[in-house]
C-alpha positions as CSV (number, residue, x, y, z in Angstrom):
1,X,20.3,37.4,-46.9
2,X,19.4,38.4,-50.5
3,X,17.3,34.9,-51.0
4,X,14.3,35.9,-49.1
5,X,13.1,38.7,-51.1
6,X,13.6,37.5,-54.3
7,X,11.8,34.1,-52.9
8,X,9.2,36.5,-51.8
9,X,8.4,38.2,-55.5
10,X,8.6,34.8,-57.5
11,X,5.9,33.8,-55.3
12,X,3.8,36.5,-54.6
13,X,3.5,38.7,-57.9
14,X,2.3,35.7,-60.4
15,X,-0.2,34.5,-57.7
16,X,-1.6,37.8,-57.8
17,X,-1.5,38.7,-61.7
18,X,-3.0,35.4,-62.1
19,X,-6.4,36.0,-59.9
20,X,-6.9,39.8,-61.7
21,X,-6.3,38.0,-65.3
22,X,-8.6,35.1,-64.4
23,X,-11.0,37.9,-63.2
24,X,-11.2,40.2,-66.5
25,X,-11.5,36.4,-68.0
26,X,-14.4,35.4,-66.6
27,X,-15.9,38.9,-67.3
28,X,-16.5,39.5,-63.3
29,X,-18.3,42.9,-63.5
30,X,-19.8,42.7,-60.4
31,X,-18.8,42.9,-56.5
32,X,-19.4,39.0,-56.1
33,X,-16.5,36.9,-55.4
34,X,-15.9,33.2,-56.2
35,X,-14.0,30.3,-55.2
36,X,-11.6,28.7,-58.0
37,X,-10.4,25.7,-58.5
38,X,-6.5,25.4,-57.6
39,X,-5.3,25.1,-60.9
40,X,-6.9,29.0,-61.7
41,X,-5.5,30.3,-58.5
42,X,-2.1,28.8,-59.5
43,X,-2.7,31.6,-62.9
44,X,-3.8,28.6,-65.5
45,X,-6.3,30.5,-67.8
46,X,-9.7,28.3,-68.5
47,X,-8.5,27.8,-72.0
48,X,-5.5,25.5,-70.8
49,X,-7.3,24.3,-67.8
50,X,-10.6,22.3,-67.9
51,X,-13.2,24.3,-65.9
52,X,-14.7,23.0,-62.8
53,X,-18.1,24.9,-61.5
54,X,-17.7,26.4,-58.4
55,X,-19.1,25.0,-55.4
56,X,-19.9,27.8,-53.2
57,X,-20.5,32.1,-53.9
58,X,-19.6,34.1,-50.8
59,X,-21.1,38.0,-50.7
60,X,-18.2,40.6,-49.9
61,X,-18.8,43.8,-49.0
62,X,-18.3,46.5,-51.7
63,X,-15.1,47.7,-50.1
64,X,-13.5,44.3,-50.1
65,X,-11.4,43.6,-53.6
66,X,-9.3,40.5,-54.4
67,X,-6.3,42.9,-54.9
68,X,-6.0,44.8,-51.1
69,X,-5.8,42.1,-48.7
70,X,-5.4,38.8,-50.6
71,X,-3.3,39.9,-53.2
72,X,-0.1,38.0,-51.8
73,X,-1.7,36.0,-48.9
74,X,-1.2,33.1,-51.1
75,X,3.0,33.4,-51.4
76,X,3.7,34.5,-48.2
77,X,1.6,31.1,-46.8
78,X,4.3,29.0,-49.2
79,X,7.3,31.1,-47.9
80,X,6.5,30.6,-44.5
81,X,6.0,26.8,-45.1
82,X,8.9,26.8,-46.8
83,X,11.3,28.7,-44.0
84,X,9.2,26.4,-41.3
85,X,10.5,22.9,-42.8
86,X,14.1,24.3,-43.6
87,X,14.6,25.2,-39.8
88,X,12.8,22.2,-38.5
89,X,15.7,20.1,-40.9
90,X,18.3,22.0,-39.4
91,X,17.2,21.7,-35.9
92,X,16.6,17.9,-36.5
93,X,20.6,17.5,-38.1
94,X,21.8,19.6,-35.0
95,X,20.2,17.9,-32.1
96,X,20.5,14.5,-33.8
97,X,24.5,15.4,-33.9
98,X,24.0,16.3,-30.1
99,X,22.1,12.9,-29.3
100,X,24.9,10.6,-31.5
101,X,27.4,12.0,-29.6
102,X,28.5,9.7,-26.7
103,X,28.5,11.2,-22.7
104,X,31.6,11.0,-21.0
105,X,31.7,7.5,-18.9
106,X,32.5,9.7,-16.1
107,X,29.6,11.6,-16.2
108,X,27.3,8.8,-16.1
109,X,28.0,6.5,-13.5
110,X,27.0,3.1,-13.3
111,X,25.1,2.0,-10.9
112,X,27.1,-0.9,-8.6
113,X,24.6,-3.5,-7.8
114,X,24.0,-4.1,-3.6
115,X,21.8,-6.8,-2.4
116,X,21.1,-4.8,0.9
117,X,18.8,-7.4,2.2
118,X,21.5,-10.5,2.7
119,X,22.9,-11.1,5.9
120,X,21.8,-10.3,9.2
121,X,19.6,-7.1,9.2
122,X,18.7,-5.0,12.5
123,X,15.1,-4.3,12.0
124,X,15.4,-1.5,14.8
125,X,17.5,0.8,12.4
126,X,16.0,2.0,9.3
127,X,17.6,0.9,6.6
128,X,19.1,3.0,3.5
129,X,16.3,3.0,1.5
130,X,13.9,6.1,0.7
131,X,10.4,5.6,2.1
132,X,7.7,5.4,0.4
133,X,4.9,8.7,-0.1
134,X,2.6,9.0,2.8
135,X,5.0,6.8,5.4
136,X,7.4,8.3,8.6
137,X,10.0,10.2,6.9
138,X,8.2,11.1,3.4
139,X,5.1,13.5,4.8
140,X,3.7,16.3,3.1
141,X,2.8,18.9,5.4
142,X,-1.0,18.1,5.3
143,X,-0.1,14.4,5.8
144,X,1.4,15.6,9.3
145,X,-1.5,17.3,10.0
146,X,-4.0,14.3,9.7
147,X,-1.9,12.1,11.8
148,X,-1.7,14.3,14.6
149,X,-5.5,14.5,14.3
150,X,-5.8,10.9,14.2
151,X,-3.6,11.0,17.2
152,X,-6.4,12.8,18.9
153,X,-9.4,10.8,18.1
154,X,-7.7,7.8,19.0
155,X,-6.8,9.5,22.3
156,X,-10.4,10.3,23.1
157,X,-12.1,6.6,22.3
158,X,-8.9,5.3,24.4
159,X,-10.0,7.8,27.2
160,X,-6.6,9.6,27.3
161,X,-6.8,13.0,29.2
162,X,-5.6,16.1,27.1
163,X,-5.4,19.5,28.3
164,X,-4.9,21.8,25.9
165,X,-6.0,20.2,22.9
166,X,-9.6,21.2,22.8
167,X,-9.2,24.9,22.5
168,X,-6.7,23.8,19.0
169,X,-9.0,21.8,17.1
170,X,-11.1,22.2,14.2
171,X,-13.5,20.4,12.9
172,X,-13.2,19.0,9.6
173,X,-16.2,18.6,6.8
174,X,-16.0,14.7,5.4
175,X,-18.1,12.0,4.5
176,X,-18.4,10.7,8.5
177,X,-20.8,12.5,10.1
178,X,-22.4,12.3,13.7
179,X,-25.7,11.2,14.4
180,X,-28.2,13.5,15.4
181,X,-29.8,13.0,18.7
182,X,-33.1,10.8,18.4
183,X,-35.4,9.5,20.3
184,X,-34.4,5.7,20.6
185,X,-30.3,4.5,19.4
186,X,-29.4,0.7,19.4
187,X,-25.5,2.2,20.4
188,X,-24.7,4.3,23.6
189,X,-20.5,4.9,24.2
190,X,-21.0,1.9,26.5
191,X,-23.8,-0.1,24.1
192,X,-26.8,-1.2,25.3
193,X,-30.1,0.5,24.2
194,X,-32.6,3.5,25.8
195,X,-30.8,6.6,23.6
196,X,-31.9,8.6,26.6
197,X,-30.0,12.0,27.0
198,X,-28.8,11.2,30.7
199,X,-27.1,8.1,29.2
200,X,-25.1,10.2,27.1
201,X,-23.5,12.5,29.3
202,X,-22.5,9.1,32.0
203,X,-21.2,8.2,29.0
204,X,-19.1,11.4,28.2
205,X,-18.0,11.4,32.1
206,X,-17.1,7.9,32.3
207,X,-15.0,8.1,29.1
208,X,-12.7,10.6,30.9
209,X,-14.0,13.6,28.8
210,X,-14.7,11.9,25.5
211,X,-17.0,13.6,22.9
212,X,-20.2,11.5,22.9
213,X,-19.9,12.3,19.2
214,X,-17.3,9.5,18.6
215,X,-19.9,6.9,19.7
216,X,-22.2,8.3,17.1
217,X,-20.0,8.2,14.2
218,X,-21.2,6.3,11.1
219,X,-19.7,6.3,7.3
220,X,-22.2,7.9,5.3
221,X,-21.1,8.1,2.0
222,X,-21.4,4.1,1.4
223,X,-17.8,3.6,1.9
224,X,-18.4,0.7,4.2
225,X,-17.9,-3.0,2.2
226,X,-17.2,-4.6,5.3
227,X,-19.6,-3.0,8.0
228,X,-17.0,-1.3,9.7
229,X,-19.9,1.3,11.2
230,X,-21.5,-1.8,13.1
231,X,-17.9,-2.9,13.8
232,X,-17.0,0.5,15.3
233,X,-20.3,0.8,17.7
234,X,-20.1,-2.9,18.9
235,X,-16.3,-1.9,19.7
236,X,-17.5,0.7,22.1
237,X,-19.8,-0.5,23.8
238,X,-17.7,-4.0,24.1
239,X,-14.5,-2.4,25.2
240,X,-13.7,-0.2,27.9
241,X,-11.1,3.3,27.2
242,X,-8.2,1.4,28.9
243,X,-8.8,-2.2,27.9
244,X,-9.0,-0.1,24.2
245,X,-5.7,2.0,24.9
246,X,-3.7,-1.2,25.9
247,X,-5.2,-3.3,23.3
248,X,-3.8,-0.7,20.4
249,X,-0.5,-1.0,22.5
250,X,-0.3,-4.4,22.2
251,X,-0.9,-4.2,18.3
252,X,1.3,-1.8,17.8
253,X,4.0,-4.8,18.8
254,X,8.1,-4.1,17.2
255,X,6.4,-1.2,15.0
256,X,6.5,2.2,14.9
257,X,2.9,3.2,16.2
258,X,2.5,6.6,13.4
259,X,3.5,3.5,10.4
260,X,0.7,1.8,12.3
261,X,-1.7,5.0,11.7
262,X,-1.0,5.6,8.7
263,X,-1.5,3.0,7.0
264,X,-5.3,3.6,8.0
265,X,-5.6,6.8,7.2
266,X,-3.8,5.9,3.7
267,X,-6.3,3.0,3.3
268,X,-9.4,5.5,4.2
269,X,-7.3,8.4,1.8
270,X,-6.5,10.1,4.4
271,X,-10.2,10.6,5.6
272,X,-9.3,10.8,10.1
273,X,-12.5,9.7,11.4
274,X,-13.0,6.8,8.2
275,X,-9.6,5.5,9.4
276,X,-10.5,6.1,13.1
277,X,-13.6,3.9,12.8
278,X,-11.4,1.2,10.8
279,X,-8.7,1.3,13.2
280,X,-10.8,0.7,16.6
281,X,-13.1,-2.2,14.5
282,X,-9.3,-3.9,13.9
283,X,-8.8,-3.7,17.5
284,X,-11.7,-5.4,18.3
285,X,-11.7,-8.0,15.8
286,X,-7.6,-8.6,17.0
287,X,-9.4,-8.7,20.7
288,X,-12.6,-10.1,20.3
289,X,-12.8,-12.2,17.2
290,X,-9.5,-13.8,16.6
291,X,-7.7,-13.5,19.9
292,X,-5.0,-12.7,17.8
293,X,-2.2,-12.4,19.9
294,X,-3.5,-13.9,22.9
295,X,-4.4,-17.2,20.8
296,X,-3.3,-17.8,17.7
297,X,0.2,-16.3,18.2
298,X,0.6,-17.2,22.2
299,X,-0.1,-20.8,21.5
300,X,0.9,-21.2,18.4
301,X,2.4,-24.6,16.8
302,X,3.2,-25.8,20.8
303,X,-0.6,-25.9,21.8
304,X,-2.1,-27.6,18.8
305,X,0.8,-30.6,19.4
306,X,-0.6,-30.7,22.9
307,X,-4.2,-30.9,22.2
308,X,-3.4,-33.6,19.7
309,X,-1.8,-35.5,22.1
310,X,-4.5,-34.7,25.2
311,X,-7.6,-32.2,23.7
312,X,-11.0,-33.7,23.3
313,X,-11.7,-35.1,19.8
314,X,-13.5,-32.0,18.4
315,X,-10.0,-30.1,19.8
316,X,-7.5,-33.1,18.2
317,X,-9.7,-32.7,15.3
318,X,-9.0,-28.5,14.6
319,X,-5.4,-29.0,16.0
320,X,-4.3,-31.7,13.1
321,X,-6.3,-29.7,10.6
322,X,-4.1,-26.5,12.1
323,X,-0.9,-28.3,11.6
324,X,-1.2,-29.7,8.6
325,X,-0.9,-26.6,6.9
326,X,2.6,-26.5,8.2
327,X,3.6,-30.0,6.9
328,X,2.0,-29.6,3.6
329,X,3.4,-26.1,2.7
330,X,0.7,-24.7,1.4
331,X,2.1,-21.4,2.2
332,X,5.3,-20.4,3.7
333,X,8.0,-17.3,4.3
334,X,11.1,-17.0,2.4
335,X,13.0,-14.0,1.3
336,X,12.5,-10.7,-0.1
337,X,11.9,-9.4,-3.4
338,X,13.9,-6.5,-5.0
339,X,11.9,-4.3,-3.2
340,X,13.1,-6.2,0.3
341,X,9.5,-6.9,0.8
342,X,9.2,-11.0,2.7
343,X,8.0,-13.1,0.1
344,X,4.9,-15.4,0.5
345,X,4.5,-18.4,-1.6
346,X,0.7,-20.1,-1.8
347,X,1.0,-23.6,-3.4
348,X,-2.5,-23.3,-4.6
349,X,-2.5,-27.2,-5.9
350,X,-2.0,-28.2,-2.7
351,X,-5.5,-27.0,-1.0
352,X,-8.7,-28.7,-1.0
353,X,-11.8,-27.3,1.4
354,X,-12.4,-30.7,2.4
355,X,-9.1,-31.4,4.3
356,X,-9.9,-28.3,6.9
357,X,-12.5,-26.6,8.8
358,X,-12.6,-22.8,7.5
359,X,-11.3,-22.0,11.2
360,X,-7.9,-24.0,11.1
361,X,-7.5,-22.3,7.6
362,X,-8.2,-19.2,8.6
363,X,-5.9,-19.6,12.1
364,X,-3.6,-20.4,9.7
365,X,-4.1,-17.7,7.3
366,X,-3.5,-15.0,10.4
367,X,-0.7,-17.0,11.8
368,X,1.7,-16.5,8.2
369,X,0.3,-12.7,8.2
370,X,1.5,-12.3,11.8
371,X,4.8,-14.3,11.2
372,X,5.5,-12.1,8.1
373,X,5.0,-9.1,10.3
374,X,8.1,-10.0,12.5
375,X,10.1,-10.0,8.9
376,X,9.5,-6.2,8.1
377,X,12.9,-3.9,8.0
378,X,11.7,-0.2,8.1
379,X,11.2,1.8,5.5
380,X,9.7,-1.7,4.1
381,X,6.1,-2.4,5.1
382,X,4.3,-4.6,3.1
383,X,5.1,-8.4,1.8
384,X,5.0,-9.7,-1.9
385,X,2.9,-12.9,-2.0
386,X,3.6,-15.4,-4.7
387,X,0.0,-17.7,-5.7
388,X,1.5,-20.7,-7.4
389,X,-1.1,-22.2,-9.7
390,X,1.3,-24.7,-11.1
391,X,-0.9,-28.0,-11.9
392,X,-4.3,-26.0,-10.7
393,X,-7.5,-27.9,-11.4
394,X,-11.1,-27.0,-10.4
395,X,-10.5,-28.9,-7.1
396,X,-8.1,-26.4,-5.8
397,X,-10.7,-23.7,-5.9
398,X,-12.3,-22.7,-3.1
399,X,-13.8,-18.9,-2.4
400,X,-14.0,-18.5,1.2
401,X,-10.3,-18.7,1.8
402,X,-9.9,-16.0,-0.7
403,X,-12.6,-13.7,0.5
404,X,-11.2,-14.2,4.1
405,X,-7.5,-12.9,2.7
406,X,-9.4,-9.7,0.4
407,X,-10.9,-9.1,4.3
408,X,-8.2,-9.4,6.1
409,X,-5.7,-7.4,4.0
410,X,-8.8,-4.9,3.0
411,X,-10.1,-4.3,6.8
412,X,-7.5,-5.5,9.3
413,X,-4.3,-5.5,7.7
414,X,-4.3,-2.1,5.6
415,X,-1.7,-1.1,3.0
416,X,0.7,-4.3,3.9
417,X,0.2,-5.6,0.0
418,X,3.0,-4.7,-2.0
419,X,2.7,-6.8,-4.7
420,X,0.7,-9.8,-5.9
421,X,1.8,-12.4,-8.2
422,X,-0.4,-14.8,-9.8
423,X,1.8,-18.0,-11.5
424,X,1.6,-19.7,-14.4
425,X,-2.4,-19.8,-14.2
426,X,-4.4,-21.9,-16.2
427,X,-7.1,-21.0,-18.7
428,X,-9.7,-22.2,-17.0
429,X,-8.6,-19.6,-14.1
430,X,-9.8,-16.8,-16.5
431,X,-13.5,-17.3,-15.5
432,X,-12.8,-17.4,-12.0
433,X,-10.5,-14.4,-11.8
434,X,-13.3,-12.4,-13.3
435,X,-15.4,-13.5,-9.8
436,X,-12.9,-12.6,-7.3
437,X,-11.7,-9.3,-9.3
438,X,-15.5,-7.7,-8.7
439,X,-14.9,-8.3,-4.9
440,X,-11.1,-6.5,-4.8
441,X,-11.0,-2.9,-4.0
442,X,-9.6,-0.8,-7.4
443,X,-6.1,-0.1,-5.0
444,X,-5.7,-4.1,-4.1
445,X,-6.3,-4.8,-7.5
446,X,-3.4,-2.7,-9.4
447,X,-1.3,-4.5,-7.5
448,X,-2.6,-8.0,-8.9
449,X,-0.2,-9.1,-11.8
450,X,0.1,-11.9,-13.9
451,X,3.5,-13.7,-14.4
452,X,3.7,-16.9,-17.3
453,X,7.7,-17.7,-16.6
454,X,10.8,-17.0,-14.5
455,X,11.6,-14.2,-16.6
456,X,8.3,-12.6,-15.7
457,X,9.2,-13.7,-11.9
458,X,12.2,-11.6,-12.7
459,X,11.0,-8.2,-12.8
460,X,10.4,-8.3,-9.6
461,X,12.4,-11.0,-7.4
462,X,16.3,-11.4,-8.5
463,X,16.6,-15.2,-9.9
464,X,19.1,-15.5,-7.1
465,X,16.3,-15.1,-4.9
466,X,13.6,-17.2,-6.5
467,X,13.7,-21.0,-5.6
468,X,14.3,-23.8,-7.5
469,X,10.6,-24.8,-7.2
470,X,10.4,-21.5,-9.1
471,X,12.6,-22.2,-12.1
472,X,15.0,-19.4,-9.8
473,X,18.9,-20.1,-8.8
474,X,18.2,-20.8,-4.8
475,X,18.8,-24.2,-3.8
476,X,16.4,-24.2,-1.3
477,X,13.1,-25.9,-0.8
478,X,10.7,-26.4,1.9
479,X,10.6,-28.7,4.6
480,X,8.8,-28.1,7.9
481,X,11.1,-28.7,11.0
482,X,8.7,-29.9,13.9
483,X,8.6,-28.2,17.3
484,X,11.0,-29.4,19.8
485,X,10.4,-30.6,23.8
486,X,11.9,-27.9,25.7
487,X,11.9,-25.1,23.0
488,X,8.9,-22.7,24.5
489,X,9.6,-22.5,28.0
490,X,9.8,-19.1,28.3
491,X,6.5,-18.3,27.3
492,X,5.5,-20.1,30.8
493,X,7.0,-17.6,33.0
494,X,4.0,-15.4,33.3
495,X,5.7,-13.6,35.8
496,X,8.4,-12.4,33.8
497,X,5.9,-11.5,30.9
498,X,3.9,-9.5,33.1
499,X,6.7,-7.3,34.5
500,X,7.5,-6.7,30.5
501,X,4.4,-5.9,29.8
502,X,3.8,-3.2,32.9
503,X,7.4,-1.7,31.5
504,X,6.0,-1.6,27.9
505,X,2.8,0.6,29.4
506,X,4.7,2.8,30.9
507,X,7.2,3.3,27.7
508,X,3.7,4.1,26.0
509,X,2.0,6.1,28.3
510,X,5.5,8.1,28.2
511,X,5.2,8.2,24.4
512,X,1.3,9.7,24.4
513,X,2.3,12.4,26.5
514,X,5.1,13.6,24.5
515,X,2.8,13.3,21.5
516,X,0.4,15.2,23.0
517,X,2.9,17.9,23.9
518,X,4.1,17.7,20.0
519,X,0.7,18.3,18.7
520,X,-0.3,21.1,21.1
521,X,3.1,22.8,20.5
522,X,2.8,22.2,16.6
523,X,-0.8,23.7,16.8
524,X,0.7,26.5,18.7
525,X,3.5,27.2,16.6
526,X,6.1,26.5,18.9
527,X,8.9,25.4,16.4
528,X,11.4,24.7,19.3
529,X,8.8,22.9,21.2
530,X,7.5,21.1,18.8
531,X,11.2,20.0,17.7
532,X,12.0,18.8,21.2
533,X,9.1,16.9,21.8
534,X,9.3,15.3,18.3
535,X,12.7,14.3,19.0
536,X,11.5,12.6,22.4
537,X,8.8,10.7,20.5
538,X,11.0,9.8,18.2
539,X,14.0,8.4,21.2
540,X,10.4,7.0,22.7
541,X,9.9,5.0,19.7
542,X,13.0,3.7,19.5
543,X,12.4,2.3,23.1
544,X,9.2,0.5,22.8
545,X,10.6,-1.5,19.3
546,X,13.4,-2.5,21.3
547,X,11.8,-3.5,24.5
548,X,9.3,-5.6,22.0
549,X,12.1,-8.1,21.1
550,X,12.7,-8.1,25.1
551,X,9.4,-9.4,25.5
552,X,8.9,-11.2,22.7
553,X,9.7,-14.7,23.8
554,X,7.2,-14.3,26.9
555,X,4.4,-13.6,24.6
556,X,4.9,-15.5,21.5
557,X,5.5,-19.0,20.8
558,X,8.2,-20.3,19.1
559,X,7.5,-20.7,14.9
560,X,9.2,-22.5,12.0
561,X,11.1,-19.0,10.9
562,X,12.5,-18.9,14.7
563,X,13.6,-22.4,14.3
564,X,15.3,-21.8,11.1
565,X,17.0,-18.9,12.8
566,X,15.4,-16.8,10.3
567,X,14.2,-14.5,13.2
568,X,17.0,-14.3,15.4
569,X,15.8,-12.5,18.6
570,X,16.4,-8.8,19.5
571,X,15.1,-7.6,16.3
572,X,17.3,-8.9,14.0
573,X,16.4,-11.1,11.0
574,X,18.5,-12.9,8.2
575,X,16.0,-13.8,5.0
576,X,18.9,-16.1,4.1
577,X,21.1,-18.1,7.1
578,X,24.7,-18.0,5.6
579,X,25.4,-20.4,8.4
580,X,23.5,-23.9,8.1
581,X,26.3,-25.5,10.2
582,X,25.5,-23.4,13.3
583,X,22.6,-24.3,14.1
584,X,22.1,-27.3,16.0
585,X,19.3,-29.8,17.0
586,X,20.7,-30.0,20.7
587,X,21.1,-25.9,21.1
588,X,19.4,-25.2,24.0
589,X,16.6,-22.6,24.3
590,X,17.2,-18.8,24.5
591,X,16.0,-16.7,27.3
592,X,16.6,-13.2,26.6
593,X,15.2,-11.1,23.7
594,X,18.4,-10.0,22.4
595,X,19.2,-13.8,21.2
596,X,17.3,-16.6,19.3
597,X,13.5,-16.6,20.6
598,X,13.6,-20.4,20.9
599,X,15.7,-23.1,19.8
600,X,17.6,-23.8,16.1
601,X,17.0,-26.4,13.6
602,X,19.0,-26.5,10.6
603,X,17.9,-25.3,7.3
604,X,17.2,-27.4,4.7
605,X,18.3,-27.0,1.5
């Protein structure tokens, strides 16, 4: 307690006896200050001190004198650097004491180590992991709000009546805007040219009340890499409301259809009418320009064996380039990464563009996306994709498969990345990365990474799970099981498939009337309203996935993940069969959608 003062008067009073006896020194008569050197402030006279010329004179006022303010600046500046670094060492001792000393084992527990993705897994139940920002079950309040819009617009293109919702809505300012009104358009709501006003208005009645606005949307910010404008007007005027309506439907497949939505409006950050556009250009290029599910997935493996055996050459030709993708292995499905995301592995050395047509590949290429889809347990929604460039040369290279995959993924298949890994790539792959990074959108592109060895693998697939190909622990490599006579027959009873498919419609036109009663009571704030008919979307929901899997085996063919009873039929998976010896080559083929969609082979290992 005593210390401080007497600190306080060592330091002070010499410092200021020092700068008045330096003063009368120098024979200062005048009101002119100076600026010493620090050995004269410290009370050295010049005679013990060698002088030093002082670099600057500062004017003070003539009421300003060294010994009024100044006289003890000097020691209380030391004393309170002094009392600063002795309470910063004590602190430091303390809180370092604190740190050394261990936490009771009981108050940190460890974390026991669950592998919740082994076994079989019922993709209709959500499983016990939390869900990621921006998906069903982690929205922020605002979030909610664009999906019910999104609900809307979708509602209007697919000519859905609404009462009720108009007098609710607001329009929103973004970077989509509606045409103005000219004098000549190339796109009505039904296509075709003219941009006459009487056009307009059939259009508006036909659509069952749709704002003509919607067929004049355009992205006007420059947002638009992949013409998704042009894609959105040749949409309407190709596709009629209802063909639209059960088009999304059929898209929608085993998923939950607000995942479906919002992973457009998270692709378009969370812009509605950007993600509307996206959305109803996906449909059409599903519809119109792959027939993917009435083609590629429909017929599958089973028609390109028959067009090899009876097509026309041109068709032999595209069916053996189709399936030989599948008996090479370029790229195939097997298990899930920490994350429980279905791993893709690309055996880059094993492509060169002159065994294929770019069609088979890229028939192929929407065939594994598709195939993966079935393989998603919610919360999970996106796939880790492994691109092997063990023993790459410059003849493995070829840039239109990989700027079909940045489309796909980019346009048609939004937010399903999780995580990219490129393998053990070669130097001369630096050049070419620097290419196909200019055409990756920044988002695709974070989720690029670059792994040397298995311990790089590691971080994010156990070693358990990584196969021996991959330096991992699985025993398991990959050998393609051929389609068997008999396995498919299902798929021919169109009668069946259509009496599943009029059920699914009515499940979903079921499901957009109680989401229309959810958004109007919402808007309305009608919390028990709005409750109830969540609660019936959500028991809707539940319906449609499960009468998916009912109908899955009338509308998709058999793959190589069926016959490795890797999907099992009524939505449930199992990334790794623990029973080999169960399945048989003579099994017989399944019927129902609650058992194996197709017949069993046994899995290699």
């Amino acid at each position: 307690m005593h210390a401080l003062p007497f600190l306080h008067r060592r330091l002070c009073c010499p410092s200021a006896k020092s700068i008045q006896s330096t003063s009368y020194v120098l024979g200062l008569s005048s009101r002119r200050a100076q600026i010493f050197t620090p050995s004269s402030r410290l009370g050295f006279t010049p005679f013990l001190a060698p002088s030093y010329p002082p670099t600057r004179t500062i004017s003070t006022s003539p009421l300003s004198s060294f010994q009024e303010p100044r006289k003890a600046s000097t020691g209380w500046a030391i004393t309170f650097t002094v009392l600063l670094v002795c309470g910063g060492v004590w602190l430091q001792d303390k809180y370092r004491a604190i740190g050394t000393n261990p936490l009771p084992r009981s108050s940190v527990p460890e974390p026991q180590e669950q592998d919740l993705f082994l076994g079989v897994i019922d993709t209709l139940t959500t499983m016990s992991t939390e869900a990621a920002p921006g998906t069903v079950g982690n929205l922020t309040p605002e979030q909610g709000i664009k999906l019910q819009e999104f609900w809307v617009l979708l509602f209007k293109v697919c000519g859905v009546q609404m009462e009720g919702i108009e007098e609710t809505e607001e329009r929103p300012v973004t970077p989509v805007q509606e045409k103005k009104q000219q004098p000549k358009r190339r796109f009505g709501f039904w296509g075709g040219g003219g941009g006459q006003q009487q056009n307009d208005s059939a259009s508006v009645k036909s659509a069952n009340g749709v704002s003509s606005g919607l067929a004049n949307l355009t992205i006007t910010d420059g947002d638009d890499k992949f013409g998704t404008s042009k894609e959105f007007q040749k949409a309407l005027a190709e596709i009629k409301p209802e063909e639209m309506r059960m088009a999304f439907w059929s898209m929608v497949k085993q998923d939950n259809p607000d995942s479906l939505l919002l992973r457009f409006l998270r692709a378009r950050k969370w812009d509605v009418k950007k993600a509307l556009m996206m959305l109803i250009s996906t449909i059409r290029w599903r519809l119109v320009d792959s027939k993917v599910d009435s083609d590629i997935m429909k017929n599958g493996e089973h028609f390109a064996l028959e067009q090899i055996e009876n097509g026309t050459p041109t068709e032999k030709t595209k069916a053996e380039e189709f399936m030989k993708q599948f008996r090479l292995g370029k790229s195939f499905l097997h298990g899930v990464d920490k994350s429980g995301r279905p791993i893709c592995v690309v055996r880059v050395r094993l492509h060169r563009s002159s065994d294929q047509s770019t069609e088979a590949l890229e028939r192929f290429t929407v065939f594994t996306i598709e195939s993966a889809r079935m393989l998603l347990a919610p919360p999970v929604e996106t796939a880790c994709i492994i691109f092997d460039m063990t023993d790459f040369t410059l003849a493995n290279m070829d840039y239109h498969p990989v700027k079909f995959m940045i489309k796909c993924f980019e346009a048609n298949y939004p937010e399903s990345l999780g995580v990219i890994l490129i393998h053990k790539a070669p130097w001369i792959f630096s050049s070419i990365w620097n290419i196909i990074k200019g055409w990756l959108d920044p988002v695709v592109a974070q989720k690029i990474h670059f792994t040397k060895n298995v311990q790089d693998l590691e971080e994010f697939i156990p070693k358990s799970h990584l196969i021996k190909e991959l330096e991992g622990d699985e025993d398991w490599e990959y050998k393609y099981i051929e389609p068997k006579e008999g396995e498919n027959t299902t798929i021919k009873d169109t009668a069946k498939g259509e009496e599943l498919v009029a059920q699914r419609q009515q499940i979903a036109k079921d499901l957009q009337d109680s989401t229309i009663a959810w958004i109007l009571s919402t808007r309305k704030k009608e919390g028990d309203k709005a409750k109830e008919a969540a609660q019936k979307r959500k028991d809707l929901t539940g319906q449609l996935g499960a009468q998916y899997w009912q109908m899955d085996p009338y509308l998709r063919c058999t793959t190589l993940y069926d016959r490795l009873n890797i999907i099992q039929g009524g939505g449930k998976i199992d990334f790794y069969p623990s029973r080999p010896e169960a399945v048989k080559e003579n099994d017989k083929p399944k019927e129902t959608g609650t058992t194996t969609n197709g017949e069993s082979a046994e899995k290699t290992e």
